[in-house]
N, C-alpha and C positions, 0 to 999 in steps of 0.2 A: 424199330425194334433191333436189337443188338445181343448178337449171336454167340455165346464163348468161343466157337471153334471156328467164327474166321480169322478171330487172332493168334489163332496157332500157326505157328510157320514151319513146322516140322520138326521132327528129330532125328538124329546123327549119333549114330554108335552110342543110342539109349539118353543122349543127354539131350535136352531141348536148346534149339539154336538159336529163340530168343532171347537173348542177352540180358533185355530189358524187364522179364518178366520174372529171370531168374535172379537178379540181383533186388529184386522187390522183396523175396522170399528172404532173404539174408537177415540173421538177426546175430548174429556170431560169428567166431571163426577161431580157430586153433594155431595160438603162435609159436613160433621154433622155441622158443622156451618152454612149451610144454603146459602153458596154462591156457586155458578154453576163455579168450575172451568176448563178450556182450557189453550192450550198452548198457545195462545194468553195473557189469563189475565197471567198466570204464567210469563207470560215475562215483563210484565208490571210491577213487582215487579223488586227496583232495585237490591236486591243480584240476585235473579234467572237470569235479567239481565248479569250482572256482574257475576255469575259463569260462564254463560251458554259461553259471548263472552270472558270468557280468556282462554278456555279449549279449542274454536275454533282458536284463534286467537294465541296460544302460540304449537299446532299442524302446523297451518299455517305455521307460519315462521320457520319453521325445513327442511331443504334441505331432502327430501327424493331421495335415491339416491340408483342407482340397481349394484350389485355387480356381479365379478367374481371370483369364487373361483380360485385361483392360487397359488400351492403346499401348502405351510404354510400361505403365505398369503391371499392379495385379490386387488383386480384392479377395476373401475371403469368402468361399459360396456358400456360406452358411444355408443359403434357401433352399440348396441343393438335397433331395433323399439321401445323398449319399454320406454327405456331411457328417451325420451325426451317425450312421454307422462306422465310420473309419477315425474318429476322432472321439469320440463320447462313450459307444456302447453299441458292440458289433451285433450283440445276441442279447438273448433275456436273462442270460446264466453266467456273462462273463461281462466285466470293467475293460475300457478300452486296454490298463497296463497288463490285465490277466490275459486278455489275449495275444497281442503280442509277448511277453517273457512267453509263452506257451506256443508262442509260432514261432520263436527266434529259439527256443531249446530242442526244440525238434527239427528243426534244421543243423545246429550245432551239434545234436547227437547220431542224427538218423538222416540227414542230411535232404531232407523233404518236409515242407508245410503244407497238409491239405485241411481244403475249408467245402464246407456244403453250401450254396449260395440259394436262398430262400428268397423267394420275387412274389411281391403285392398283387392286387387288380390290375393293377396301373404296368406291369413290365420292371417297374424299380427293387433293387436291392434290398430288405428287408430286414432279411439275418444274414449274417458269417457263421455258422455253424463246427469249431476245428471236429475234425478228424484222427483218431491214431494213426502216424503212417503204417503202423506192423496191422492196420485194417485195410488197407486200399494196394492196391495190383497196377500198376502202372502196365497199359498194354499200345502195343503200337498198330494204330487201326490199320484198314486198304487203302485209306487217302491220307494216308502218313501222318494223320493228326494223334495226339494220346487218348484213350480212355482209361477209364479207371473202374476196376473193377472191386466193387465193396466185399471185404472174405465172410463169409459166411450169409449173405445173404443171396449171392449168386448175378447180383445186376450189377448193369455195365451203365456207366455214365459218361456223355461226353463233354468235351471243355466247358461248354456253357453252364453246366450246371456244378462246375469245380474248381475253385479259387487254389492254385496248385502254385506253391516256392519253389523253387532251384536248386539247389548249393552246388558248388562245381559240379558238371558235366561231362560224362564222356562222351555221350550219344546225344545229348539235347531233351530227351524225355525225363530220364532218370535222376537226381543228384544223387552226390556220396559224400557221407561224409570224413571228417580224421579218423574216428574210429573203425569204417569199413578199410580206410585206403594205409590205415599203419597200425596193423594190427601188431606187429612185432614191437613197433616201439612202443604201444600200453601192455603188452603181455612182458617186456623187460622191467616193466615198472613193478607192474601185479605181482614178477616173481620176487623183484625187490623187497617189496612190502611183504610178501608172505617168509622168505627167509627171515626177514629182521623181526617177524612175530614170533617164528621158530626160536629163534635166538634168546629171546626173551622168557619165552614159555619152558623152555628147556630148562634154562640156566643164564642168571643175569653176567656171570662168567662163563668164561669157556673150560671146554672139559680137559681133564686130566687125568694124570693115574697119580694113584698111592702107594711108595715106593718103600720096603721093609731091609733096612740092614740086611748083609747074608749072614753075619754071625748070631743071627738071635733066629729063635726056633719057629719054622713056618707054622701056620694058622691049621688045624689038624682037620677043622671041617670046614665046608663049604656053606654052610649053613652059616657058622660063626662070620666069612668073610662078607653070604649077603647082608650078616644082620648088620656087617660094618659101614658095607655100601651104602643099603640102604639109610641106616640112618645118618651118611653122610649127605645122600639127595636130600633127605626131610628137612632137614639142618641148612643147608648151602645153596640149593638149587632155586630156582625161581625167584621175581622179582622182589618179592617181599623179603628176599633175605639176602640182596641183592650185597651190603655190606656188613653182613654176619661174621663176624669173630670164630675163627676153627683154631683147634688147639688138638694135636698129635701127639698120639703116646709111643712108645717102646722104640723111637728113633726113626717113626715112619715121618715121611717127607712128599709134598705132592708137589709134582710138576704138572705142570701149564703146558698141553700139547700143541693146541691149536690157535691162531693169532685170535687177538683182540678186534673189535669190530673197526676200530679205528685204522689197523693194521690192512684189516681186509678191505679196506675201502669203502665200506658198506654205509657210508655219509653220503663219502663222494657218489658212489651210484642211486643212490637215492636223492640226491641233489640235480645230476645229470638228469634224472628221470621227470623231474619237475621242467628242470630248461626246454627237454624235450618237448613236450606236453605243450607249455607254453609255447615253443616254435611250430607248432602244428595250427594253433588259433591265432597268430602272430599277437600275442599279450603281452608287453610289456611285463619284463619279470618282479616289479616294484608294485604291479597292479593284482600281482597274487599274493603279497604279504612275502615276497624272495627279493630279500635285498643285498643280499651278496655280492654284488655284480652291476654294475654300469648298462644300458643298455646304446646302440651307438647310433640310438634315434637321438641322444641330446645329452647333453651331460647332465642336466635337472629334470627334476619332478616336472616342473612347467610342460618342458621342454618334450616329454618323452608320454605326457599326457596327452599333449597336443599330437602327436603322433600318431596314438594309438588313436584318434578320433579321425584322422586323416588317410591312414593307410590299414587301418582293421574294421572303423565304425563302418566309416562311410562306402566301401566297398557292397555290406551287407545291406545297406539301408537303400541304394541305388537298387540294388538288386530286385528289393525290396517293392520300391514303388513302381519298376517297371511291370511287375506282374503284377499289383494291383490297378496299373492306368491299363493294361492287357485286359486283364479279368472282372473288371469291375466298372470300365466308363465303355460304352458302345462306340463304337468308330466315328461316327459322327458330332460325338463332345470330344474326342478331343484334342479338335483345335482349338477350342475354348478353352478347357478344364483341364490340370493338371496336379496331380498328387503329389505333397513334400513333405518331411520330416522336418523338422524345423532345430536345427542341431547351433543356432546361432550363440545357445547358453552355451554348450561344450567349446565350445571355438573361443571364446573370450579370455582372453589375460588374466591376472590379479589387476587389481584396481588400478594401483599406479601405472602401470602398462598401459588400460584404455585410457585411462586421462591423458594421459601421453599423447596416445594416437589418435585421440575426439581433437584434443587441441592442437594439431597438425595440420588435419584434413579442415574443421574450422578455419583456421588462420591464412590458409590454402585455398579456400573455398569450394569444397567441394563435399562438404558437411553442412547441413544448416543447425540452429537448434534443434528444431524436434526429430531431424534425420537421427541424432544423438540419444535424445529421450526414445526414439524406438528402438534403441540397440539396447538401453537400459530400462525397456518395459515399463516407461512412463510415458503418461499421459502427455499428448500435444500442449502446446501454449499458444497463445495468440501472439502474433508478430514474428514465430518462433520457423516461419518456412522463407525467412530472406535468408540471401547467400552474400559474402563478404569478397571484397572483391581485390589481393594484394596490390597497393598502388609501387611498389616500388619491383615489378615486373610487367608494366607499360609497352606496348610494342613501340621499340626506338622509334619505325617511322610516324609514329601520332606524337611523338613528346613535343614537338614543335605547339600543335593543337591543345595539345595540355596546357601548354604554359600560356596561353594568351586567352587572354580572359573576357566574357560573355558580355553584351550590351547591359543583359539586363543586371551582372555582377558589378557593370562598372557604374551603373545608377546605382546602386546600392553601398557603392565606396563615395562615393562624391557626396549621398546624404549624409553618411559615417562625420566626413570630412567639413561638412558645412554646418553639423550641431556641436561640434569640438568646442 
């Protein structure tokens, strides 16, 4: 039985000194620009968007698949219970890609993946069950393990029954993620975007005054001057009359007070704020539709694709399968059994490229045929697992051996020789 208040550790000038239980609570925070952000608005922006669903959506579609270790190699446990929950369909509610993009966006936003883990007769895994993080309490027990407390229903769960992700760490229990740890650089964004909607909503121009000769007779009422204002806003103002035709009478003339958006830089900061964004989930800026700019993972698309699979995917997806071989295989599989993502489609060239390098490592020998056909997801062939062996890298001291030729070769030249 598990008790709320032995997780309490006390409190200190009113504030509670658990660190870990108070950063559970966080669902927002207020940045020196002045705007209140959450994961909500942060997702409203479209890089944050756009990082958040291609790091969920590019983990999705990855066949995560459980291994057996077998002698040098390794074999697919298909017979395994667990098989087909982490590959096929964790739950009764969700497709293997809906749960992952749904574990891999909650970690990218809220920087925690929790799962309910539901077990058979038998002790075996059942269902994955996700969880809302803004539902579960991360609490640090007496024996320093985590539990997790579900909000509103009052119980306390320990590891065994909580399939629990990571994202960076300050303490080991907790993750956090870009939005808790740079709240200033999404609220520079936020403010960006609401200015530049101000801007628009206002007046697809910037403001000015209307300026009257001194020698012609001022406007006697003020009435007359809103009627002039105003019907210069109705006329001028807003996006639909963004390049509307004005025409002045009596020698009035209007100046232009304040700069133009391009003046004010208000691209460029709305550009900066995308880069930003993207440096926060290390995205490739070509991979969010921002092609302005080189990135100096590679001078190509190839080049810079490969990259992001190397130094953004695979970081997450590591992550990933440690705490499901933690959470999901019992200590004793495994040295047998081992969970992988199988990322061998994302790693692949263009065409000409693997042809290249199949006919390299063949001609080398250290490819066979069907080692070949499994990289391009076809089926075996018969004869297809001999290896080629180059003759003209010999070890010098056997060439002598080489070149002197076998009994049974030299019966076979003298028959050659005697049917001529």
């Amino acid at each position: 039985m598990f008790i709320p208040q032995m997780f309490s550790i006390g409190l200190s000038n009113g504030t509670s000194s658990d660190w870990t239980r108070w950063v559970s609570a966080i669902s927002g925070g207020s940045a020196k620009s002045g705007v209140i952000v959450t994961p909500e608005k942060a997702m409203a922006l479209s890089a944050t968007r756009a990082c958040v669903t291609l790091l969920a959506e590019s983990v999705a579609q990855l066949p995560c698949e459980l291994y057996r270790r077998k002698g040098e190699g390794r074999e697919r446990a298909t017979d395994h219970p667990l098989y087909n929950i982490i590959h096929n369909q964790p739950n009764a509610k969700d497709t293997s890609f809906e749960y992952y993009e749904q574990g891999m966006g909650c970690l990218g936003i809220r920087g925690n993946h929790f799962a309910l883990k539901e077990f058979d007769s038998d002790g075996y895994i059942k269902e994955l069950i996700p969880v809302h993080p803004d539902k579960v309490t991360v609490l640090k027990g007496p024996d320093g393990l985590p539990y997790y407390e579900l909000k509103g229903t009052g119980e306390i769960l320990p590891m065994r029954l909580m399939h629990h992700i990571k994202a960076f760490s300050f303490d080991g229990y907790l993750g956090v993620s870009p939005i808790q740890t740079n709240i200033d650089v999404l609220g520079l964004a936020l403010a960006t975007e609401e200015h530049a909607s101000t801007m628009f909503a206002n007046g697809a121009m910037p403001s000015g005054v209307i300026e009257r000769p001194k020698d012609v007779a001022a406007i006697d009422s003020q009435d007359k001057v809103d009627a002039i204002l105003n019907k210069w806003k109705e006329r001028h103002s807003g996006l639909r009359n963004a390049f509307s035709v004005a025409m002045l009478q009596d020698g009035m003339t209007y100046k232009q007070l304040s700069m133009d958006n391009e003046k004010a830089q208000l691209l460029e900061s709305r550009r900066l704020g995308v880069e930003e964004i993207c440096r926060l989930y290390k995205i490739p800026l070509h991979m969010v539709q921002h092609n302005d700019k080189t990135s100096s993972w590679g001078s190509g698309i190839e080049s810079m694709s490969l990259g992001f699979v190397i130094y953004t995917l695979l970081p997450w997806l590591k992550r990933i399968e440690a705490a499901q071989t933690r959470d999901l295989l019992v200590p004793s599989e495994r040295g047998e059994y081992y969970i992988e993502f199988n990322v061998q489609g994302l790693l692949r060239g263009d065409q000409k490229s693997r042809y290249e390098s199949y006919a390299i490592g063949r001609q080398w020998g250290w490819l066979s045929v069907n080692d070949i056909r499994r990289l391009e997801n076809m089926p075996p062939i018969t004869g297809g697992d001999r290896y080629l062996t180059p003759l003209n890298m010999v070890d010098s001291a056997q060439m002598q051996n080489a070149l002197q030729a076998t009994p049974e070769q030299m019966k076979e030249i003298e028959a050659i020789l005697c049917h001529r």
